[in-house]
C-alpha positions as CSV (number, residue, x, y, z in Angstrom):
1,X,48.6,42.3,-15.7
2,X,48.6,46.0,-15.4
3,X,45.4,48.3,-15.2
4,X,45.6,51.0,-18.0
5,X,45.7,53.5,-15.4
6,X,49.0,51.4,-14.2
7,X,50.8,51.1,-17.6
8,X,49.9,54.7,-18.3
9,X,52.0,55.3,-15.3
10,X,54.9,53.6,-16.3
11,X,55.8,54.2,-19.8
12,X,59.1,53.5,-20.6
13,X,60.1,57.5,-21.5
14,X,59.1,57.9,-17.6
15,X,61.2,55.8,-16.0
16,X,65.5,54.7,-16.6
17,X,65.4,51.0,-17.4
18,X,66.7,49.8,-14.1
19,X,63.9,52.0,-12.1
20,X,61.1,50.8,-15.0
21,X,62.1,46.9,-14.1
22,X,61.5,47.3,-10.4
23,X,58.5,49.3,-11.0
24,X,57.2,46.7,-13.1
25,X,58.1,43.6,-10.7
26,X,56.7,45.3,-7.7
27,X,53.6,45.4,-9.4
28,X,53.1,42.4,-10.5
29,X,53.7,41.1,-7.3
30,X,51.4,42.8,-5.3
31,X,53.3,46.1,-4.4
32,X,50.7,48.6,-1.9
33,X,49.8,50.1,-5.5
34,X,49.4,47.2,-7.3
35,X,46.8,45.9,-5.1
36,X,45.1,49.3,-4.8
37,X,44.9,49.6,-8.8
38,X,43.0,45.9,-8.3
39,X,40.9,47.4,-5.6
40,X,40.1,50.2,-8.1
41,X,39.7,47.9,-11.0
42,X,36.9,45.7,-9.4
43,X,34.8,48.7,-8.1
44,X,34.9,50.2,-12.1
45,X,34.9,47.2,-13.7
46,X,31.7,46.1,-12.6
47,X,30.2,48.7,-13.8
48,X,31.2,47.5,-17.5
49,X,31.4,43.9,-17.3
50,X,28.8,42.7,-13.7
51,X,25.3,41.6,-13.8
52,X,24.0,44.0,-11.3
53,X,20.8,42.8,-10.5
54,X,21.8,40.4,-8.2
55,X,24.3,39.5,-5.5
56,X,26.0,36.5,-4.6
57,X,27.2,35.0,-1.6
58,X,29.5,31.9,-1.1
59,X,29.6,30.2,1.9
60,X,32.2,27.2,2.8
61,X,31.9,25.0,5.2
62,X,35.1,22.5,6.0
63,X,33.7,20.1,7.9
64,X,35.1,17.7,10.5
65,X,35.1,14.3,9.1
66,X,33.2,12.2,11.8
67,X,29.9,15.1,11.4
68,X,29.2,14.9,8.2
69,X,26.0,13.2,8.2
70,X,25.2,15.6,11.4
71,X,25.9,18.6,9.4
72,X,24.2,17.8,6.2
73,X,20.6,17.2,8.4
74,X,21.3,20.8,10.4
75,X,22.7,22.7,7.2
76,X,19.3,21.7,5.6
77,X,17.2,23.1,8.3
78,X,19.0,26.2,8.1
79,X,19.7,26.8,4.6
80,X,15.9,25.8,3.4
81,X,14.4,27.9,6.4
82,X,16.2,31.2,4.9
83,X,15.1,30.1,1.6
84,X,11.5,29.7,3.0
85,X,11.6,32.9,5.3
86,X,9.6,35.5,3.2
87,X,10.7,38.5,4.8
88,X,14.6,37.5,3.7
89,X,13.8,37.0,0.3
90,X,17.1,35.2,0.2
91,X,17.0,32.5,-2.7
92,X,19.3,29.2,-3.2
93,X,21.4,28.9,-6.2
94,X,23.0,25.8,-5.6
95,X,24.1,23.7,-2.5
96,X,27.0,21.2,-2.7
97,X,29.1,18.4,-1.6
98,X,32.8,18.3,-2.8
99,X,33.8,14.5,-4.0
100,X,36.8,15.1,-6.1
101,X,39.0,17.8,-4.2
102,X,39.0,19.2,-0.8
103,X,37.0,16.3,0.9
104,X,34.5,17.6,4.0
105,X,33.8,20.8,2.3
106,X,30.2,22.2,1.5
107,X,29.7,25.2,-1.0
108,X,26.1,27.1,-0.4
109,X,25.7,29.8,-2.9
110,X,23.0,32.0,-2.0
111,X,20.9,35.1,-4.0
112,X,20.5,38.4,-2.4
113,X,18.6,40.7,-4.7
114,X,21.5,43.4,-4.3
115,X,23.8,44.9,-1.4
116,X,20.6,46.6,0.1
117,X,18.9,43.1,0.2
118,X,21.7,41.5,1.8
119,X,22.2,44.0,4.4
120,X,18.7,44.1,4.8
121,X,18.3,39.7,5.4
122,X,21.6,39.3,7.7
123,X,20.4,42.0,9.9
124,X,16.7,40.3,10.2
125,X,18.6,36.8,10.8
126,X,20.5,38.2,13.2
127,X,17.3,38.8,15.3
128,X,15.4,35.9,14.5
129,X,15.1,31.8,14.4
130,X,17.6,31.8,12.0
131,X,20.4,32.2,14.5
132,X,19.4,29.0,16.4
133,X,19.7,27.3,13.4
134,X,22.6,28.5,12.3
135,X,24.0,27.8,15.9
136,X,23.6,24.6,15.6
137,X,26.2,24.1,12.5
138,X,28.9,25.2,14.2
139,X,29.7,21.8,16.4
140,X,30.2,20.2,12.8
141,X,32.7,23.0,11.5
142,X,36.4,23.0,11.0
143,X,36.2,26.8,9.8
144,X,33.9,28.3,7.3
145,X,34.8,31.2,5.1
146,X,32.0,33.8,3.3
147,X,32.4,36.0,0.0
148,X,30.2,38.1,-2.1
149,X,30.0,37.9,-5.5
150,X,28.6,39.7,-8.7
151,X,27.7,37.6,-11.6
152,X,29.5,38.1,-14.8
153,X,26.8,40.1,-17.3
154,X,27.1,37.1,-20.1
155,X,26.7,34.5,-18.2
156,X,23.6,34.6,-15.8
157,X,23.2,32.1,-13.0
158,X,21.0,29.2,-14.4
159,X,17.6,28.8,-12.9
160,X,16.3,26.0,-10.6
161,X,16.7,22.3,-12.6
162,X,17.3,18.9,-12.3
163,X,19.1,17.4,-14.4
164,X,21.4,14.9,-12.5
165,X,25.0,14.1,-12.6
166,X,28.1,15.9,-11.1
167,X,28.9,19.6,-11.3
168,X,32.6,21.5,-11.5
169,X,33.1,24.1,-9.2
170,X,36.8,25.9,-11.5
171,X,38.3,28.9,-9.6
172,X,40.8,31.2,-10.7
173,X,43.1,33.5,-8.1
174,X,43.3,36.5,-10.9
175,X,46.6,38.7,-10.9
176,X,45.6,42.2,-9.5
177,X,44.4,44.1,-12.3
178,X,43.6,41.0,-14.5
179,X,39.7,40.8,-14.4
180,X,38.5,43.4,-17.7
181,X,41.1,40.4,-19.2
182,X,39.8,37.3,-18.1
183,X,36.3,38.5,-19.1
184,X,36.6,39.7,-22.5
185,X,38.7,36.1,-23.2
186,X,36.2,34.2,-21.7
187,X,33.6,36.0,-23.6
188,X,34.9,34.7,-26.6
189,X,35.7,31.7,-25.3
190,X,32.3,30.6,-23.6
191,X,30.8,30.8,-27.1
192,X,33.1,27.8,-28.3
193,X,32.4,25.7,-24.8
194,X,28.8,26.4,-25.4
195,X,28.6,24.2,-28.5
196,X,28.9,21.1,-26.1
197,X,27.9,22.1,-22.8
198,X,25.7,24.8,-21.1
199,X,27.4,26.4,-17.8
200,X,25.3,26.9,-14.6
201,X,27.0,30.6,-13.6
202,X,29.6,32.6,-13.3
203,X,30.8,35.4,-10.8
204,X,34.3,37.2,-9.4
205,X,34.7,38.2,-6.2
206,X,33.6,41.6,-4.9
207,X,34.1,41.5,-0.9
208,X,36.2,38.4,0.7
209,X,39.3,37.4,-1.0
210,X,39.3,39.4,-4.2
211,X,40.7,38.6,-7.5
212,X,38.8,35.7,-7.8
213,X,36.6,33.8,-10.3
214,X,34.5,31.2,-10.2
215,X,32.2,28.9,-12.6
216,X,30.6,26.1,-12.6
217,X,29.4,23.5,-15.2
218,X,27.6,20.4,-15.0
219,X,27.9,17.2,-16.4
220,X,26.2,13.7,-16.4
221,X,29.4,12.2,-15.2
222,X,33.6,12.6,-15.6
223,X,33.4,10.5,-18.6
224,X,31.4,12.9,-20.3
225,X,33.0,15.6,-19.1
226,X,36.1,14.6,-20.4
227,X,34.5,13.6,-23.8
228,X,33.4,17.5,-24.0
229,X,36.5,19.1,-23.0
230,X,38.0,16.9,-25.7
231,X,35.4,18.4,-28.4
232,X,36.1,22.1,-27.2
233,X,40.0,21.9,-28.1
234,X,39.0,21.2,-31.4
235,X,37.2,24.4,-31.9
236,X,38.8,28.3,-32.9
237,X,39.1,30.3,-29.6
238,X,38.9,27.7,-26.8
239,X,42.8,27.0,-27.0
240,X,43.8,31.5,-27.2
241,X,40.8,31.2,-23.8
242,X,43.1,28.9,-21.8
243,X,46.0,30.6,-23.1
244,X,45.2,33.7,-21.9
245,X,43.9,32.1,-18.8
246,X,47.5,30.8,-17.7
247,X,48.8,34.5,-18.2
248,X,46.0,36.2,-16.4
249,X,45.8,33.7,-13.1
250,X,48.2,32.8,-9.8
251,X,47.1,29.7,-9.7
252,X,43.7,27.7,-10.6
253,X,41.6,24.9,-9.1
254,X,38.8,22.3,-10.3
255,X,36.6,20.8,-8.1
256,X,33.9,18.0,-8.4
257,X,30.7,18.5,-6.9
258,X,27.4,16.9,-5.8
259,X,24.4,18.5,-5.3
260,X,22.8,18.2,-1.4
261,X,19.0,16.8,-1.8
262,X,17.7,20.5,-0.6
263,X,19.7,21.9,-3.7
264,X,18.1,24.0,-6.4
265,X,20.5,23.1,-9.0
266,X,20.2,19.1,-9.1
């Protein structure tokens, strides 16, 4: 999708219809601009649509097969110890095991109370226990990847619970310039889902791979998540949300998760 600034740029009294095609197809395929206007977009976006009190990391660890048991004991130690460090003030959202997707891969979302808190905690870990700890993940890894967050302003991260069952991690790769879109259909949208189910959080991407969204909902098991999907369908707004959805994202992916026993979200 194009940012207004973008389709202000290229209305078609501007440009021949030849030039006006290219234009357009360059952009939407992630010409130096295009990606620039995204860049833009994401910086004064948040501003109308972010949660700005906190900031999210997410951490993924691909894991080689044979560790696994190894790297759960030592990702505990490390993740509960930053958790429990008071000088960090770094808390856990939610720690997790993928079952139904990429198989060996860990998702650790963690709390920073804003970019000043998080550059304020990684520079005290890098001076500290912590890096021991962290150390000793690393014989376990296949690669790990880190990005920071912003939650989306209506829907805040759910507090600490237990409530059992599985949880779906769904990511979207937005188009550049697609994010004021998504939000304002999934505004809508999440009012019609909410009638069944209650989502834990939601965030987009601000450093890391950009363009990207992420939520996550929890269920008792697939059966029932099934069973609620079903209800939503039937409901004004859920079917123009996915719509939309399919215009706005390169390509989309659903994950089944487990909490790890150290998780807040259970």
């Amino acid at each position: 999708m194009l940012t207004r600034f973008a389709a202000a740029t290229l209305r078609p009294a501007a440009l021949p219809s030849a030039k006006r095609s290219i234009s357009v197809q360059s952009i939407l395929h992630g010409s130096p601009e295009a990606k620039q206007a995204g860049d833009v977009e994401v910086q004064q976006h948040s501003k109308l649509i972010a949660r700005g009190k906190y900031l999210h990391g997410f951490e993924v660890h691909k894991v080689k097969p044979e560790y696994a048991e190894e790297y759960k004991e030592a990702a505990a130690v490390y993740y509960t110890g930053l958790r429990d460090d008071p000088e960090l003030q770094i808390k856990l959202s939610g720690n997790f095991e993928t079952v139904v997707g990429e198989q060996d891969t860990f998702y650790h979302i963690l709390e920073y109370e804003n970019t000043a808190g998080f550059d304020k905690a990684w520079k005290k870990i890098l001076n500290s226990k912590h890096t021991e700890a962290h150390n000793a993940l690393r014989p376990y890894l296949r690669s790990r990847s880190a990005q920071l967050t912003q939650e989306f302003a209506f829907l805040p991260t759910s507090p600490p619970h237990e409530e059992g069952g599985i949880f779906e991690l769904r990511s979207y790769q937005l188009h550049p310039g697609a994010l004021l879109e998504w939000e304002a259909a999934w505004r809508k949208g999440i009012e019609a889902r909410r009638k069944f189910v209650e989502p834990v959080g939601a965030w987009y991407a601000q450093v890391g791979r950009l363009h990207q969204v992420y939520h996550i909902w929890q269920y008792p098991d697939l059966q029932t998540r099934k069973e609620k999907r079903d209800e939503a369908w039937q409901l004004d707004g859920w079917a123009d949300t996915v719509h939309k959805t399919a215009q706005l994202a390169k390509f989309m992916d659903s994950l089944i998760m487990v909490p790890l026993p150290f998780s807040p979200l259970k």
